[in-house]
Structure formats: C-alpha cells, structure tokens
PASEBA-1860 file (N, C-alpha, C; in nm, 3 decimals):
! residues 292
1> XXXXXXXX> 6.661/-0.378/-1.765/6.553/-0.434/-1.683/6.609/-0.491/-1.554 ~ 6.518/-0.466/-1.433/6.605/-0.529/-1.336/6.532/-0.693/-1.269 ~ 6.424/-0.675/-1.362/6.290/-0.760/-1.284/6.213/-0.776/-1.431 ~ 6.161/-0.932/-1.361/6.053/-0.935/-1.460/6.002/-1.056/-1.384 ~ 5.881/-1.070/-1.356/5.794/-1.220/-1.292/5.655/-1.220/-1.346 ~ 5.562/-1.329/-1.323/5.469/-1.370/-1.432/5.327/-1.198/-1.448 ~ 5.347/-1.138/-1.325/5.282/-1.030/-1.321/5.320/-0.866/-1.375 ~ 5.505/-0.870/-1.398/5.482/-0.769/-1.451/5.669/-0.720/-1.509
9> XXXXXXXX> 5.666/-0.637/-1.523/5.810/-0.576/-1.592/5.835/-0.480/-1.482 ~ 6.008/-0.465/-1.439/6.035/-0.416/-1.331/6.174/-0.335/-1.395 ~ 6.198/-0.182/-1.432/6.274/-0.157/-1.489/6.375/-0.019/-1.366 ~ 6.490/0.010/-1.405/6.570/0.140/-1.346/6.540/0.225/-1.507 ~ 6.517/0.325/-1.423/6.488/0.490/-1.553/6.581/0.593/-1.472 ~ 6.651/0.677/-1.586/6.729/0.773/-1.535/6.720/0.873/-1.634 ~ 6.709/1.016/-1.631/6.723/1.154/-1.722/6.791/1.241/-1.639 ~ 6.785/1.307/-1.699/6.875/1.407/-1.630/6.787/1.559/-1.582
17> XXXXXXXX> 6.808/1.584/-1.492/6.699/1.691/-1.429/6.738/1.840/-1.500 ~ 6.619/1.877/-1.543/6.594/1.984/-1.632/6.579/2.112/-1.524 ~ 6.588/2.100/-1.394/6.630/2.224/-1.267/6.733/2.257/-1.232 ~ 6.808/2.346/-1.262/6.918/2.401/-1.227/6.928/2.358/-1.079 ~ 7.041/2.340/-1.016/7.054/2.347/-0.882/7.169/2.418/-0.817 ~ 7.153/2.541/-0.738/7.268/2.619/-0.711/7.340/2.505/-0.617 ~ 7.213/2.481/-0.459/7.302/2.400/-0.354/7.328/2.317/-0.362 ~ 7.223/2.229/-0.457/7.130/2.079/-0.450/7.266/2.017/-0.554
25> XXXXXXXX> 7.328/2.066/-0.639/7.396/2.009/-0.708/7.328/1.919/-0.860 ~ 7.341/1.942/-0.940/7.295/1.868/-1.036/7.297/1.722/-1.066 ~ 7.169/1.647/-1.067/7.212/1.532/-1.050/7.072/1.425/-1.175 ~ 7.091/1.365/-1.211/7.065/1.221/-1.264/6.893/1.174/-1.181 ~ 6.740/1.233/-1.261/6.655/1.200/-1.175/6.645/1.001/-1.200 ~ 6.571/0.937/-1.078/6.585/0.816/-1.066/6.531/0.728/-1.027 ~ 6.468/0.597/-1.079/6.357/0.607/-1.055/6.330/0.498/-1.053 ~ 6.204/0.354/-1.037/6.190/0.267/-1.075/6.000/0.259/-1.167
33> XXXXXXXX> 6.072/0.195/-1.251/5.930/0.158/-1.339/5.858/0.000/-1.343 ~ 5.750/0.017/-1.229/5.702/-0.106/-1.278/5.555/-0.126/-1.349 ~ 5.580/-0.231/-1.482/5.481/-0.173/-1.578/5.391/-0.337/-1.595 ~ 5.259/-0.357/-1.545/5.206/-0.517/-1.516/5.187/-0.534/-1.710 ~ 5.209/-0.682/-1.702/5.208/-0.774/-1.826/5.024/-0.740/-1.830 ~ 5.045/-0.673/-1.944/4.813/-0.646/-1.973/4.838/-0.625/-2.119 ~ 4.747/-0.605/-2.163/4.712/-0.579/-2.321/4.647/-0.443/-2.316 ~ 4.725/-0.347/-2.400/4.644/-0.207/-2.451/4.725/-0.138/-2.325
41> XXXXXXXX> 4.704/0.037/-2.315/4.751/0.119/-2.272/4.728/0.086/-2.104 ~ 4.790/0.145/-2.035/4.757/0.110/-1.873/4.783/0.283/-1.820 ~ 4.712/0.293/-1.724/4.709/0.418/-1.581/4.853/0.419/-1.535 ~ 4.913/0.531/-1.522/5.023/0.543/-1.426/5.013/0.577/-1.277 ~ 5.068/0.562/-1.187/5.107/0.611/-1.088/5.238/0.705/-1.069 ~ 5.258/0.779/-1.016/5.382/0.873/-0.989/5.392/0.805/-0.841 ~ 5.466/0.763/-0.743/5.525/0.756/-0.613/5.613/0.809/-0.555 ~ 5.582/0.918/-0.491/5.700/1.013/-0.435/5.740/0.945/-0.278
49> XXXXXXXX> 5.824/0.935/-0.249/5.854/0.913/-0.117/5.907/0.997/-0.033 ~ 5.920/0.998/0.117/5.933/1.115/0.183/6.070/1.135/0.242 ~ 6.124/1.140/0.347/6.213/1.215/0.360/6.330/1.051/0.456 ~ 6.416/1.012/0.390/6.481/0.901/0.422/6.463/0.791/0.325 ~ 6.612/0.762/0.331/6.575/0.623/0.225/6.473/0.504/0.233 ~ 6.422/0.499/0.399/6.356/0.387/0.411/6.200/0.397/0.378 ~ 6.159/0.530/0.302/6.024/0.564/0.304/5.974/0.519/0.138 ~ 6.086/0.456/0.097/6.073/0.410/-0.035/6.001/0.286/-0.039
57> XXXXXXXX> 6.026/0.255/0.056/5.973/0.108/0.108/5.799/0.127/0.057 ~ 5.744/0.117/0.121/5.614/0.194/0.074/5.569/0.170/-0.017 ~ 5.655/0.261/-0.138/5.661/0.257/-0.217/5.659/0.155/-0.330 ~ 5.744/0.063/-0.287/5.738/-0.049/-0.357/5.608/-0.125/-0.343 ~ 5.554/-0.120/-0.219/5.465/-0.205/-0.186/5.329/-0.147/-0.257 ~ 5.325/-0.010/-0.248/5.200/0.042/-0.308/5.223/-0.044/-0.458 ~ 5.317/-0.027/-0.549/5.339/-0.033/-0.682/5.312/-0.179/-0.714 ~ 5.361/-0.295/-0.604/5.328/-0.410/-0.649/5.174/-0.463/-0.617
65> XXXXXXXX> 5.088/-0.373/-0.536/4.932/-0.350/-0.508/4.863/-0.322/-0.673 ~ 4.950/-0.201/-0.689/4.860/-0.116/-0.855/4.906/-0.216/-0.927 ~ 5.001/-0.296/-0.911/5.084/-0.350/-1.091/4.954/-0.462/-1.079 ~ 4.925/-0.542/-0.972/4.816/-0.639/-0.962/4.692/-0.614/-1.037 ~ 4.638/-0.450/-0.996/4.536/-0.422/-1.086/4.536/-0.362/-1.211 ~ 4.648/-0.393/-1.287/4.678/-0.344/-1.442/4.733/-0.209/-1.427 ~ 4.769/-0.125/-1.303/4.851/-0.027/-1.328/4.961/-0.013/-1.295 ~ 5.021/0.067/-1.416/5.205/0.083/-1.386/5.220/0.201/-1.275
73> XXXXXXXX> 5.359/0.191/-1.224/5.402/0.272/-1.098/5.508/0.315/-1.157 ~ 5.567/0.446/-1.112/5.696/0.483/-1.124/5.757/0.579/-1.015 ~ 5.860/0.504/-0.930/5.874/0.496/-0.811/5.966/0.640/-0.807 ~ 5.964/0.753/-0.777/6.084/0.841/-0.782/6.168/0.866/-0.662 ~ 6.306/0.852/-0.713/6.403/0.908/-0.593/6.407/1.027/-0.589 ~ 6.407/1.091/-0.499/6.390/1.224/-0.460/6.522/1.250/-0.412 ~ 6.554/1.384/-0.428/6.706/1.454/-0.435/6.792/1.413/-0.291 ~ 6.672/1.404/-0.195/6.717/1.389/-0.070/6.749/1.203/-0.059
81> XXXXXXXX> 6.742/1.105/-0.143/6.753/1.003/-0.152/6.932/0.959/-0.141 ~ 6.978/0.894/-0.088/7.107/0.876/-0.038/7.198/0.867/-0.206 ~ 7.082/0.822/-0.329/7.185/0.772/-0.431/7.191/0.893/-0.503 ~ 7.109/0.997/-0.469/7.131/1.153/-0.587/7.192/1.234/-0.471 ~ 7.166/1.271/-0.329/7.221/1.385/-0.246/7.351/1.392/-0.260 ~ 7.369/1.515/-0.298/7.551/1.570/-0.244/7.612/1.559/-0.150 ~ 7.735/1.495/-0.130/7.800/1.536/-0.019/7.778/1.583/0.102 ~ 7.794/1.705/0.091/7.771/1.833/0.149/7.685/1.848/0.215
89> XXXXXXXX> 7.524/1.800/0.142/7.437/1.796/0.198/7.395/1.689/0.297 ~ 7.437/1.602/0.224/7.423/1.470/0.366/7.455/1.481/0.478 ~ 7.607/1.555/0.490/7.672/1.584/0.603/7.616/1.681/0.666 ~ 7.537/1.747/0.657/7.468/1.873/0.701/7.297/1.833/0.712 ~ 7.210/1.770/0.661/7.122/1.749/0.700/7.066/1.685/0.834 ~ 6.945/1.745/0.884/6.849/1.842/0.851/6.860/1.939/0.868 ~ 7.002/1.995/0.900/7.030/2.146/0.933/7.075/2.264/0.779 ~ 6.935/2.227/0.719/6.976/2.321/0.573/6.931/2.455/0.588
97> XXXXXXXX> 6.995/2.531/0.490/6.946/2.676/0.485/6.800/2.704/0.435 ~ 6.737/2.796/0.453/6.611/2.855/0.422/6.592/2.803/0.257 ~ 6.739/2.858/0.156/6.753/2.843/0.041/6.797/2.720/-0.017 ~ 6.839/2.631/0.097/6.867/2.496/0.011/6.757/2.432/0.044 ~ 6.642/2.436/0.083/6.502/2.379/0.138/6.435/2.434/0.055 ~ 6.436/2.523/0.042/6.373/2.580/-0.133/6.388/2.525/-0.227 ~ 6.522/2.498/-0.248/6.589/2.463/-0.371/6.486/2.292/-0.346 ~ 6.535/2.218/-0.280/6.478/2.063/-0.281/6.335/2.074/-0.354
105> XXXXXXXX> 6.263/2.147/-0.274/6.130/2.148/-0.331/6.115/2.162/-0.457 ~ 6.181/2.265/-0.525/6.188/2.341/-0.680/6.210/2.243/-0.729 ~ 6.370/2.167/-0.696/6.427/2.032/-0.793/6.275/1.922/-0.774 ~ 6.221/1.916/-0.646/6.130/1.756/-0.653/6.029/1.798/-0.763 ~ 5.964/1.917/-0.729/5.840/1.920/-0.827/5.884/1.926/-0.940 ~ 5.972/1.953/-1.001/6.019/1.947/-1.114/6.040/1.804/-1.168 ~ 6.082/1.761/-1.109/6.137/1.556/-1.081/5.982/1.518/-1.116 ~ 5.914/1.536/-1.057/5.769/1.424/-1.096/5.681/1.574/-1.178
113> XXXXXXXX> 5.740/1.628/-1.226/5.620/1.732/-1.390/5.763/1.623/-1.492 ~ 5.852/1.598/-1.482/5.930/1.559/-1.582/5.929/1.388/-1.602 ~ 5.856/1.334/-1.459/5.822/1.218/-1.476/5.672/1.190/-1.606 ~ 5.590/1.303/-1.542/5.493/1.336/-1.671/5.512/1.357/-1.809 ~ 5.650/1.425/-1.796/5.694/1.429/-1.959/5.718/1.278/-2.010 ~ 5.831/1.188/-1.967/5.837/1.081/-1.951/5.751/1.027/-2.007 ~ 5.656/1.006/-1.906/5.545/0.908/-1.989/5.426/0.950/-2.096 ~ 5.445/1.001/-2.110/5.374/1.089/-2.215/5.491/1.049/-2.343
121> XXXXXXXX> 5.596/0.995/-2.330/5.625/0.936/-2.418/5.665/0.828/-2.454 ~ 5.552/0.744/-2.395/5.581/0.620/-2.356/5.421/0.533/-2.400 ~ 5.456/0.460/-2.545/5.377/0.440/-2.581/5.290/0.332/-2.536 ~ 5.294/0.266/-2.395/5.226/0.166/-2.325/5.126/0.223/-2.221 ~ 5.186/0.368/-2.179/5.107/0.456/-2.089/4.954/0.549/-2.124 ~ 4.855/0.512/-2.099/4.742/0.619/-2.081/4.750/0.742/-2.030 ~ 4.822/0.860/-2.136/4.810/0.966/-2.034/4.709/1.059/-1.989 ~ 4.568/0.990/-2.059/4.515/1.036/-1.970/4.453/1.015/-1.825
129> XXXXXXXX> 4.551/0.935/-1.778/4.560/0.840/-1.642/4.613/0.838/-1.566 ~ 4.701/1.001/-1.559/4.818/0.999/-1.470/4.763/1.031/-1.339 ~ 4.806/0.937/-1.232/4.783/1.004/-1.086/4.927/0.954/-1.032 ~ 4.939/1.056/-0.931/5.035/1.076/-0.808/4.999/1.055/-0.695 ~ 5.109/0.978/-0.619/5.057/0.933/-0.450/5.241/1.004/-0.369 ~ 5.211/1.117/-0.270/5.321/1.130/-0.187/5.312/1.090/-0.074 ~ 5.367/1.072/0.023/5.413/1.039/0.152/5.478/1.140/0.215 ~ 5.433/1.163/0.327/5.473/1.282/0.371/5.523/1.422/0.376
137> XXXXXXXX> 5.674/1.461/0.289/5.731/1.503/0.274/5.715/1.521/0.095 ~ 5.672/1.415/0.053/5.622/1.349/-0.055/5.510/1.397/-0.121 ~ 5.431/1.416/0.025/5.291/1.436/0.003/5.287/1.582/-0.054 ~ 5.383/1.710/0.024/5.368/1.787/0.019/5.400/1.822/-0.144 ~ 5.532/1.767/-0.203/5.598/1.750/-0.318/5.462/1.750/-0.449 ~ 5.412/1.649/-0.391/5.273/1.599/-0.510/5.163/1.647/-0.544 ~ 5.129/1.749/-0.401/5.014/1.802/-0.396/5.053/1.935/-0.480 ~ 5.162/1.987/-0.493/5.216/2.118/-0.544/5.204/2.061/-0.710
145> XXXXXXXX> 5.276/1.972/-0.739/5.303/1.924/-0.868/5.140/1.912/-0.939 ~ 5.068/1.836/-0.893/4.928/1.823/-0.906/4.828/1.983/-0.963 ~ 4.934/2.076/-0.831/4.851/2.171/-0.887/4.924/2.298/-1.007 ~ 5.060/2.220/-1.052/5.119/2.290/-1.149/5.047/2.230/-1.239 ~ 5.054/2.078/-1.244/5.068/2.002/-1.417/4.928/1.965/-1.415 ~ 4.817/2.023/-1.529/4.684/1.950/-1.540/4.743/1.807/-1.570 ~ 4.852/1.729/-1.627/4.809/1.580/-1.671/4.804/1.461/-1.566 ~ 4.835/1.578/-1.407/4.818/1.453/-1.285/4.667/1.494/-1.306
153> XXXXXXXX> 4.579/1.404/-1.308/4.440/1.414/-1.300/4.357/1.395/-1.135 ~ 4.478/1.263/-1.075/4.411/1.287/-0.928/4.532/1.227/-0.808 ~ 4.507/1.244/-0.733/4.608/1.271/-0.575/4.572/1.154/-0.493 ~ 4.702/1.121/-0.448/4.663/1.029/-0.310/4.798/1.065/-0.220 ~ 4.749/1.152/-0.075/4.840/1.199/0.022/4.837/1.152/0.138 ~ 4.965/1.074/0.182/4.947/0.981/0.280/5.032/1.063/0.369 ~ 5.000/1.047/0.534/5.097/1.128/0.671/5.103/1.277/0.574 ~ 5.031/1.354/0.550/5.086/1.469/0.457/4.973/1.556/0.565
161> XXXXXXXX> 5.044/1.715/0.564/4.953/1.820/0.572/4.953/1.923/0.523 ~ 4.951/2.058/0.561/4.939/2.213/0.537/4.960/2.324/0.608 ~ 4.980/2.435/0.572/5.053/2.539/0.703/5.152/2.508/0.765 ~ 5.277/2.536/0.696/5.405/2.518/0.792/5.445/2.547/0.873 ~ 5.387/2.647/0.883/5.433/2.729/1.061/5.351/2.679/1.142 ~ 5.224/2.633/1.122/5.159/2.536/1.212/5.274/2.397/1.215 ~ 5.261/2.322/1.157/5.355/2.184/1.126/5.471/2.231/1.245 ~ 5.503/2.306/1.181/5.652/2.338/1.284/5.656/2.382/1.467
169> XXXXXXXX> 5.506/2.460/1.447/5.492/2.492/1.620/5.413/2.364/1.642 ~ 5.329/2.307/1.655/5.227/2.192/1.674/5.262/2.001/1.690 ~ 5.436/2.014/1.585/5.472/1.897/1.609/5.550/1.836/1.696 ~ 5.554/1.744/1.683/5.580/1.686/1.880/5.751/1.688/1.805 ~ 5.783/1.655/1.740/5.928/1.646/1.692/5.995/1.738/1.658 ~ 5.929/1.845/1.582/5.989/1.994/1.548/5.991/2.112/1.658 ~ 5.893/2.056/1.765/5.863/2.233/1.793/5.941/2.268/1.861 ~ 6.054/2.211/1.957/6.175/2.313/2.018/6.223/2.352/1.891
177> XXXXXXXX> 6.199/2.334/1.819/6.307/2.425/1.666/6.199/2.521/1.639 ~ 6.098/2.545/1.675/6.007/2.650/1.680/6.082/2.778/1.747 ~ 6.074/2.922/1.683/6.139/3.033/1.761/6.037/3.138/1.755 ~ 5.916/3.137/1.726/5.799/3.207/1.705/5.681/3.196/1.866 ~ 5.685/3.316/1.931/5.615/3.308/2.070/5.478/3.356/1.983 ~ 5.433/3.309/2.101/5.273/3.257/2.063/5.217/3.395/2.003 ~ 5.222/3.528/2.032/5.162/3.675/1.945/5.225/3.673/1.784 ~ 5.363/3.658/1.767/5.436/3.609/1.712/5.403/3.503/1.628
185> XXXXXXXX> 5.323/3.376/1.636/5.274/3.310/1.572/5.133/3.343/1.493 ~ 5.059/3.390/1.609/4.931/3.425/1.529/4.911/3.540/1.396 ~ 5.028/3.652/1.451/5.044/3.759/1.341/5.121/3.632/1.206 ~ 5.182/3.560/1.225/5.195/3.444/1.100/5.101/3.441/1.019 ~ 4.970/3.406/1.137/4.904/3.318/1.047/4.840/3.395/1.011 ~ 4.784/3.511/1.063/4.701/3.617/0.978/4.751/3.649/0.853 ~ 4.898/3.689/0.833/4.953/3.710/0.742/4.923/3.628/0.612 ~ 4.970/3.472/0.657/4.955/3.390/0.562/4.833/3.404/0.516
193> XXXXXXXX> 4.670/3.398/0.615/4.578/3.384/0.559/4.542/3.498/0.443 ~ 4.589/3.620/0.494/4.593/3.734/0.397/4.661/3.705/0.291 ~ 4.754/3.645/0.239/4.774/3.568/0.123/4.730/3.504/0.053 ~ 4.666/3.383/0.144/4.615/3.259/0.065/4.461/3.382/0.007 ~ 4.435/3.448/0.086/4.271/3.509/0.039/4.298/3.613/-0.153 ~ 4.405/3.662/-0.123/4.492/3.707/-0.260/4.496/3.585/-0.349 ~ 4.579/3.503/-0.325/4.609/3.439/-0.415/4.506/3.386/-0.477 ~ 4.387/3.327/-0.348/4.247/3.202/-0.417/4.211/3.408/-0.564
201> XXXXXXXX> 4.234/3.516/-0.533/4.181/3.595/-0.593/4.253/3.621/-0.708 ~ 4.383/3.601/-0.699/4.455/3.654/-0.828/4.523/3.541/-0.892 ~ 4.543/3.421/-0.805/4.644/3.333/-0.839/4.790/3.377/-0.797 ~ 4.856/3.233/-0.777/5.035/3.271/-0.677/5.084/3.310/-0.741 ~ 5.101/3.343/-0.920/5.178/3.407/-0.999/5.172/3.533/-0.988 ~ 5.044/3.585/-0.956/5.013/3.728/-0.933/5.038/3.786/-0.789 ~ 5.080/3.734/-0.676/5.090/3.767/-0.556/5.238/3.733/-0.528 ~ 5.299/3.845/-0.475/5.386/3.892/-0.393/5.434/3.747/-0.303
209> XXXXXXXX> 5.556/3.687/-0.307/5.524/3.611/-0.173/5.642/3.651/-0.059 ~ 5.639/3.705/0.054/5.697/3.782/0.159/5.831/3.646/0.207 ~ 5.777/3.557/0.171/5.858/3.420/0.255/5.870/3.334/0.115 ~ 5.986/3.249/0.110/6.003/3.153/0.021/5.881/3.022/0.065 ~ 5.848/3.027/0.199/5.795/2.898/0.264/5.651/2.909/0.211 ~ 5.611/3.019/0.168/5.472/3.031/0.093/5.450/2.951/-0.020 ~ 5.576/2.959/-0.041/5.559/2.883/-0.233/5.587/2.727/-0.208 ~ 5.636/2.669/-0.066/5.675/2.533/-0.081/5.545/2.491/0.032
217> XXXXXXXX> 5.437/2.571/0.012/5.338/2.508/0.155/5.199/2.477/0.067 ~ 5.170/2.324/0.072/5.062/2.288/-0.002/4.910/2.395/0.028 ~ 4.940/2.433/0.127/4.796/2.494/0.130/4.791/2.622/0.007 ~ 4.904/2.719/-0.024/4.902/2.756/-0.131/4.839/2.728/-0.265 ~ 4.843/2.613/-0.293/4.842/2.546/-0.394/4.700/2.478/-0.412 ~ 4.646/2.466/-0.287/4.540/2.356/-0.233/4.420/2.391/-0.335 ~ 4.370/2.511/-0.357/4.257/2.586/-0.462/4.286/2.553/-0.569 ~ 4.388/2.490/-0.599/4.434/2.493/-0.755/4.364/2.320/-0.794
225> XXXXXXXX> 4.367/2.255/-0.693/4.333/2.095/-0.721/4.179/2.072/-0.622 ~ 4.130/2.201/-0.565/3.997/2.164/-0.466/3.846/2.097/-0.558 ~ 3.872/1.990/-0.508/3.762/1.910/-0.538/3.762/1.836/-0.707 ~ 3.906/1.828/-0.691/3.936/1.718/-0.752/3.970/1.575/-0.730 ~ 3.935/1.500/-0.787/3.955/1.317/-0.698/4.075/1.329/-0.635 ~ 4.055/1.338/-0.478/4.171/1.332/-0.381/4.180/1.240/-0.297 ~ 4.282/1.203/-0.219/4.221/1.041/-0.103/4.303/1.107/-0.020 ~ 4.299/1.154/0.114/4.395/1.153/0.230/4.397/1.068/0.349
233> XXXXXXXX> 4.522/1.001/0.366/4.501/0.875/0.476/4.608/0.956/0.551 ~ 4.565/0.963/0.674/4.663/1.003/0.776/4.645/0.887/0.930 ~ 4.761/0.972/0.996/4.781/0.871/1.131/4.747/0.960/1.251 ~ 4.604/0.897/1.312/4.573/0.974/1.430/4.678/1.008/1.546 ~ 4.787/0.941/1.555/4.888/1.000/1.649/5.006/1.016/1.587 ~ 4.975/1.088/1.473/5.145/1.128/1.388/5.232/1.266/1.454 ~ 5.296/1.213/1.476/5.393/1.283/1.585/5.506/1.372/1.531 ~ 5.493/1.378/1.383/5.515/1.484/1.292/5.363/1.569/1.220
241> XXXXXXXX> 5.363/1.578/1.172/5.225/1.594/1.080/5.088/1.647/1.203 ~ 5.071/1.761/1.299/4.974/1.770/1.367/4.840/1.746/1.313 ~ 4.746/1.747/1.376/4.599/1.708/1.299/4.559/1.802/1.276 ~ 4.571/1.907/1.329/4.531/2.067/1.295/4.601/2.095/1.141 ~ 4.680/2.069/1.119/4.752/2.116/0.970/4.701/1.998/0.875 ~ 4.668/1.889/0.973/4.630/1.799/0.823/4.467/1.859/0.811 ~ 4.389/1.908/0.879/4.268/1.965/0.884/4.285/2.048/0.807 ~ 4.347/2.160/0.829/4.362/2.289/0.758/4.387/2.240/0.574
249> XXXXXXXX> 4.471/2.148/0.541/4.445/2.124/0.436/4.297/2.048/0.335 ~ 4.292/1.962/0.401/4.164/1.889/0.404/4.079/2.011/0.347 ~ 4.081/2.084/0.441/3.939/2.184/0.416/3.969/2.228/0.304 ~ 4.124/2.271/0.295/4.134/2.397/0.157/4.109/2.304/0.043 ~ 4.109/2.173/0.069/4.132/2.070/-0.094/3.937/2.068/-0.138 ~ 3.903/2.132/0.015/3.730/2.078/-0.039/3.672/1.945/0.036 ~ 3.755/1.944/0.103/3.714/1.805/0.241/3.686/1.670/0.142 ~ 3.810/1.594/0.044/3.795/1.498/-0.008/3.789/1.349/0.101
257> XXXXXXXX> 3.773/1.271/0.022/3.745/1.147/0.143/3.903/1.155/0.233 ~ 3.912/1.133/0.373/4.016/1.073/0.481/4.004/0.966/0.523 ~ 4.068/0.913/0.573/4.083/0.813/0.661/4.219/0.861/0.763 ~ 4.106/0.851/0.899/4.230/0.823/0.996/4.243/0.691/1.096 ~ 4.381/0.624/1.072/4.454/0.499/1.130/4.494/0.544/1.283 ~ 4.451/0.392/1.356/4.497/0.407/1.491/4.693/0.435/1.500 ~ 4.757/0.513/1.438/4.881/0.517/1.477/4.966/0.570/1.458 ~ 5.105/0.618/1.415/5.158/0.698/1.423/5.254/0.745/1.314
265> XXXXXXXX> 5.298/0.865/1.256/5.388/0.886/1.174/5.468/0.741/1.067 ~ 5.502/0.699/1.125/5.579/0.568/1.092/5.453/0.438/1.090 ~ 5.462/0.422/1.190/5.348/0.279/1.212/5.233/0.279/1.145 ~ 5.166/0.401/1.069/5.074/0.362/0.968/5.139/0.265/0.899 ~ 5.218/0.215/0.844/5.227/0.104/0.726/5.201/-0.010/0.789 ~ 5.188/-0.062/0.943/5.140/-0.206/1.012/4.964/-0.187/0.901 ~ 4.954/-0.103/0.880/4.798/-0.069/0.820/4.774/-0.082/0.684 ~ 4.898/-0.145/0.618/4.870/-0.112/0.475/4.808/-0.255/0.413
273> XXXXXXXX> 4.759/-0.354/0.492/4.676/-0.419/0.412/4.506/-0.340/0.351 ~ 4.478/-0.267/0.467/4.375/-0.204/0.413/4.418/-0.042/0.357 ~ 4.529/-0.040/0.377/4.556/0.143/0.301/4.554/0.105/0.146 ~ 4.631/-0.058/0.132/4.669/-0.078/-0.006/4.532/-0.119/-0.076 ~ 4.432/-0.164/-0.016/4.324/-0.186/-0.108/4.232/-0.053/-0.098 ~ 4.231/0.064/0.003/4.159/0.189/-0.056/4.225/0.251/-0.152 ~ 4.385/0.244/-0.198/4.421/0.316/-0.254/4.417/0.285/-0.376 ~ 4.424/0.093/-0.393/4.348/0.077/-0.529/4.201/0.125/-0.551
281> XXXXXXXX> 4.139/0.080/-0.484/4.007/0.112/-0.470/3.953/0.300/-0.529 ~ 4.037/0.362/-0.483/4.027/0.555/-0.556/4.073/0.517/-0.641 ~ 4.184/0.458/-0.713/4.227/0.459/-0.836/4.139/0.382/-0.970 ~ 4.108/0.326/-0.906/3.971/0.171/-0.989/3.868/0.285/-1.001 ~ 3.842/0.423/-0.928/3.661/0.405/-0.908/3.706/0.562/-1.035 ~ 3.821/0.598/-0.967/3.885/0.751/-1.093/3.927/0.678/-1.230 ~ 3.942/0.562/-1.266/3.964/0.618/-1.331/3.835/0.513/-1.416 ~ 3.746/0.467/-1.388/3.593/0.408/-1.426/3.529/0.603/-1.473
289> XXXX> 3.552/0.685/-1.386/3.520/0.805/-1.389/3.554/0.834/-1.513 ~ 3.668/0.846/-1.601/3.701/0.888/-1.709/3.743/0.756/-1.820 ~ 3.683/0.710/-1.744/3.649/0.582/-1.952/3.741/0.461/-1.940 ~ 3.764/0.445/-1.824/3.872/0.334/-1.775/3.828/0.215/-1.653
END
C-alpha cells in the first residue's frame, strides 16, 4: 500500500504484460489503484494517460474526484511512461519506426483489456461497472480497447481525435512532418473512407488493412462503441488534436455529448474544476443507467 487517508486506499499494482514485444521490450504493466473506503462492490475507472510522464498528473486528479464519489480508479502507466520504456527507445523518441508505433499501441490496448482481467478478479470491484477515461494519446488507446473488450461499458475521451492523416496534416505541431501534397492527401482519405465503409460492412477482422495506421486509428474502431455512453471534452485551440479530426470522430461515435474549453492542448486542465465534476457527473448518470 502506498496511501491510505480517511477517504480511501491508495495502492502500486504490477503483472506482467501478456504482449509480446519485438521493439517495445518486455516489461512489468503498472499502475496505481485507488479504491474509496464504501461498503459493497464499487465502479471502476481505467485512466490511461497520454504521451509524457507529466500527463499522469490528470490522472491522479480525475481518480481523487471518482474515489470522492465511491468509485475506484486504476491509474495505468503506459509503455511510453519513463518507469517501463526501454532504453533505446527513450533515446530515440519521437523519432520511432512505423513498427515500433504499432507495437506501443498493440502493448497499450492490451495493458488496459488486462487491467479488465485484473479486476474482474477483484472481489471489491463491480464488473459490471467498468469504464475507461484516455487523454489524448490515451484517448486514442481507450477508445480502441472499448471497442475490443465488451466489459468497458462506457468512455470518457479527453484532447482525443480520429483520422490520422488528418491529425498529422492539420496539426499546428506535426504538420512539417507531414510529406503528403495536398492530391496526395485526398487520394488518403478516399482510400481510408473506402475502408472504414468495408469494415462498418464486414468488420476489421474481415478487411484487408493496406497500412498498419488503420488498425491504430480510433475512427476504425468508432462503429464498434457508436452510441454507446460516451463524453468527449476537447480544447477549442488544441494545437495538436485539429477540430476537424476531433469532428470526424464525434460523428463516427454517433455525436455523443462534447464539450469544448476555451484553450489549448495542455491548458485544458486550468478547466478541470468543471471537467472533474462532468466527468463524475457521466459516470453517476451511467451507471444509475444500469442499477447503480
């Protein structure tokens, strides 16, 4: 235990990741559990955080919001987190290969479906109460996982969007790393859309995918969770995350409730006195929805 105060139990959890990793290196998933002092089973949260150690931050803060209203959190470090990344990779990031950016994704979603295993054996947890909240990078992580594992029941995606090749030409931070001229881009997106129209038809198991980036791009996935209890809070001047890609998802999820904050990539959290009470607030009203 690392914590304990009159509101709740504050623990470190560690297993060992059940994803092979060619680049990523095999490593120890990691995590924090905080579980509020209540009587009878309680709701989980999953908390993915996004891309830097400091986006954990957040994190904590969401968790000591839910532990207030009788739900437990379980905070996950993600591969890219300074205490699981390799070497190798540290020294080289953000300049990874096509295939070690693959690989991250494969290992994260795997990291929070195994956080689900987890509590599912964990006799203080309601599983039928599991929801997930990502952050950015996070977001994308959760929204995929969500639409592998029925036992996340509902989503909360914060600074998160859809269409990567949009994300990548559209953002104020990425797009000189853009190498796609504008004819060049649009044959993209036709492409992609000719996919996503397959897949909503056959499902992604049944479709071909031409690019690895198909399988790590929430909009893929987006039909699989549309119009299920979703919350998206984004930042009207996020200077990663264009509004066009957070649109484009939005729509594919079924246009669940948004909120957009006066500010930016980062500076949404000056906002989290009121992010932290909508996000209890979806979680209170989902899970009144199913007998809670």
């Amino acid at each position: 235990m690392k914590e304990e105060t009159n509101l709740w139990f504050h623990y470190a959890i560690d297993f060992h990741s059940a994803q092979s990793a060619k680049y990523l290196g095999n490593s120890q998933v990691q995590g924090e559990y905080l579980l509020p002092k209540t009587n009878g089973k309680v709701p989980l949260a999953i908390l993915v955080h996004g891309m830097g150690d400091r986006s954990v931050i957040p994190c904590k803060l969401i968790a000591r919001t839910l532990a207030k209203q009788g739900i437990a959190s379980f905070i996950l470090y993600l591969i890219f987190h300074t205490i699981r990344v390799p070497q190798h990779i540290k020294e080289k990031y953000p300049r990874l290969t096509p295939d070690e950016w693959f690989e991250s994704y494969r290992v994260s979603v795997t990291d929070v479906r195994q956080v689900a295993d987890w509590a599912v054996s964990r006799p203080e947890i309601d599983t039928d109460k599991i929801s997930v909240a990502g952050i950015s990078f996070g977001g994308f992580i959760s929204s995929i996982a969500m639409a592998l594992d029925p036992r996340l029941k509902s989503g909360i995606f914060i600074v998160s969007g859809g269409n990567s090749d949009k994300i990548t030409k559209h953002s104020l931070l990425l797009r000189r790393q853009y190498k796609l001229e504008e004819t060049e881009f649009q044959d993209a997106q036709e492409r992609y859309a000719r996919y996503l129209n397959e897949v909503s038809k056959k499902g992604f198991e049944n479709v071909e995918a031409v690019k690895n980036s198909y399988l790590t791009d929430p909009m893929t996935f987006a039909g699989y969770i549309r119009n299920r209890p979703l919350l998206m809070l984004n930042a009207l001047w996020d200077e990663m995350i264009p509004r066009t890609a957070t649109l484009d998802l939005w729509k594919a999820y079924g246009e669940p409730p948004i909120t957009w904050y006066p500010a930016t990539h980062a500076s949404i959290w000056l906002w989290y006195p009121l992010m932290g009470r909508k996000i209890s607030n979806f979680l209170e009203s989902h899970l009144k929805r199913i007998g809670g």
